[in-house]
C-alpha positions in Angstrom: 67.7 29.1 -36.9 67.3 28.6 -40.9 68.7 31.7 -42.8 66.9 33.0 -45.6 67.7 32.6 -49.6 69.1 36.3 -50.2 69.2 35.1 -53.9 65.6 33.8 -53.8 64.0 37.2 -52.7 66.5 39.6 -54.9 64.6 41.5 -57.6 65.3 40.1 -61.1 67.1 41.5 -64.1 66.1 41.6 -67.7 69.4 39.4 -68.1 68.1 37.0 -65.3 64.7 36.8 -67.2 66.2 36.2 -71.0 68.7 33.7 -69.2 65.9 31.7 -66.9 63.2 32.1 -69.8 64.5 32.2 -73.1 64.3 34.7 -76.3 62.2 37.0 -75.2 60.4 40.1 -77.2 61.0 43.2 -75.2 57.8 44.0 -74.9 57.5 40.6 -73.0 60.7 41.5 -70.8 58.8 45.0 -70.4 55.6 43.3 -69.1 57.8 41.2 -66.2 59.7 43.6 -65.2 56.6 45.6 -64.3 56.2 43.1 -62.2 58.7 43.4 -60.1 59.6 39.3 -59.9 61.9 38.2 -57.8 64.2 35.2 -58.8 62.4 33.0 -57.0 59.4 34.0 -59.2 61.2 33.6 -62.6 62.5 30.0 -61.4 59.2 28.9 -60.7 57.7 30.5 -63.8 60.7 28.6 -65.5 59.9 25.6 -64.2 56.1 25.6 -64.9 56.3 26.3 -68.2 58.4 23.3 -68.4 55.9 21.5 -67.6 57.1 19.3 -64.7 54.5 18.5 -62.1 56.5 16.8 -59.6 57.6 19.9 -58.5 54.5 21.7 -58.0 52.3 18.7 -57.7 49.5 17.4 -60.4 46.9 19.2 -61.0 48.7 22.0 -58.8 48.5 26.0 -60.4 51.3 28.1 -60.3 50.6 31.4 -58.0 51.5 34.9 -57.1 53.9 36.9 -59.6 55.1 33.6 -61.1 51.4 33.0 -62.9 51.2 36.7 -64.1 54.6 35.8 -66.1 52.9 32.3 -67.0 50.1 34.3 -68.2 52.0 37.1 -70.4 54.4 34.4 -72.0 51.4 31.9 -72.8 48.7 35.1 -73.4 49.2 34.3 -77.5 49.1 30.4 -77.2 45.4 30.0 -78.1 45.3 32.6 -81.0 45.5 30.8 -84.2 47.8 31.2 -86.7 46.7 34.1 -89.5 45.9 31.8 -92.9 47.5 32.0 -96.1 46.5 31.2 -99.2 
């Protein structure tokens, strides 16, 4: 019989997420948390934004809890800068 992860399924920190995912704003670390992410999720998250597709597959999408934490740490990506000048 094949135990389970414990570490995969327990509920994330704020810690966890600034160490898995970077500088984070708080507002960002908010928005997760609300979420209620599991490690598993923030790894996966992690690993998506990373960009490596061996691990998910090409042309594979990232699901579940993981994409909503894609989604609020790339939801400014395609705003353009303000101008100057």
């Amino acid at each position: 019989m094949v135990k389970a992860d414990p570490g995969a399924t327990a509920s994330a920190t704020p810690d966890d997420i600034k160490g898995a995912l970077g500088d984070l704003d708080e507002t960002q670390v908010l928005a997760i948390m609300s979420l209620r992410p599991t490690m598993a999720d923030i790894e996966q998250a992690s690993v998506w934004l990373d960009g490596d597709p061996d691990v998910f597959g090409a042309g594979m999408a990232v699901k579940g809890v993981a994409s909503e934490i894609v989604a609020i740490l790339t939801e400014n990506e395609d705003e353009e800068p303000p101008r100057t000048g």
